[in-house]
Steps between C-alpha positions, in 0.01 A plus 500: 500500500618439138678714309197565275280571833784768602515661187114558432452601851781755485773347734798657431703331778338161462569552092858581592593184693454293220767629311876371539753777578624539071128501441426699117168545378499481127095621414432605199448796650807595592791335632587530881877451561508424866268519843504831582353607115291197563344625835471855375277404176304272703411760758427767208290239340287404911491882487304584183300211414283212652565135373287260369438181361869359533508183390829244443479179288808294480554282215825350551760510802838348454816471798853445444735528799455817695251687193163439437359600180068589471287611229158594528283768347375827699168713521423791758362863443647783629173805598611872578409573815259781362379169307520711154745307317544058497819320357448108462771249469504201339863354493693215434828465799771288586637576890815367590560379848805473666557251823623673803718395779206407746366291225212686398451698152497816427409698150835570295351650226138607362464496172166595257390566199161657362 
């Protein structure tokens, strides 16, 4: 499951493990300093609203030694769960990745503006 997949079907612990352990999450919504604020917005954001519509486009990717640097630009749209109120995104973002011992990458920081 991608990230994307996780996150529009509401998987906090699948969301989570993409996320290196210094992980910040710089929305323009709000800034999230470390994993545990991280977790707890996600979970009040599963709670209240259904997701829709999420959709990533990168438009450049660039790696130098153990970071990896991605732009793309973001949609989704968040629906109350009493389905009275909508929010739609449309972003532009830049993740940063950061290679971890194992080899793999993980998400450093998130970064987006609307």
């Amino acid at each position: 499951m991608t990230y994307f997949e996780a996150w529009e079907n509401e998987d906090l612990e699948t969301c989570m493990s993409y996320y290196d352990k210094d992980f910040i999450n710089m929305f323009a919504y709000g800034p999230v300093r470390n994993l545990e604020e991280c977790r707890e917005s996600y979970q009040d954001v599963f709670d209240n609203y259904s997701i829709e519509g999420v959709n990533w486009e990168r438009t450049e990717c660039f790696v130098d030694n153990n970071m990896a640097f991605e732009t793309g630009l973001f949609e989704q749209i968040w629906i109350t769960n009493d389905q009275q109120d909508t929010i739609s995104f449309k972003m532009r973002g830049m993740t940063v990745y950061r290679k971890q011992e194992d080899g793999s990458w993980k998400q450093f920081r998130l970064i987006a503006q609307q």
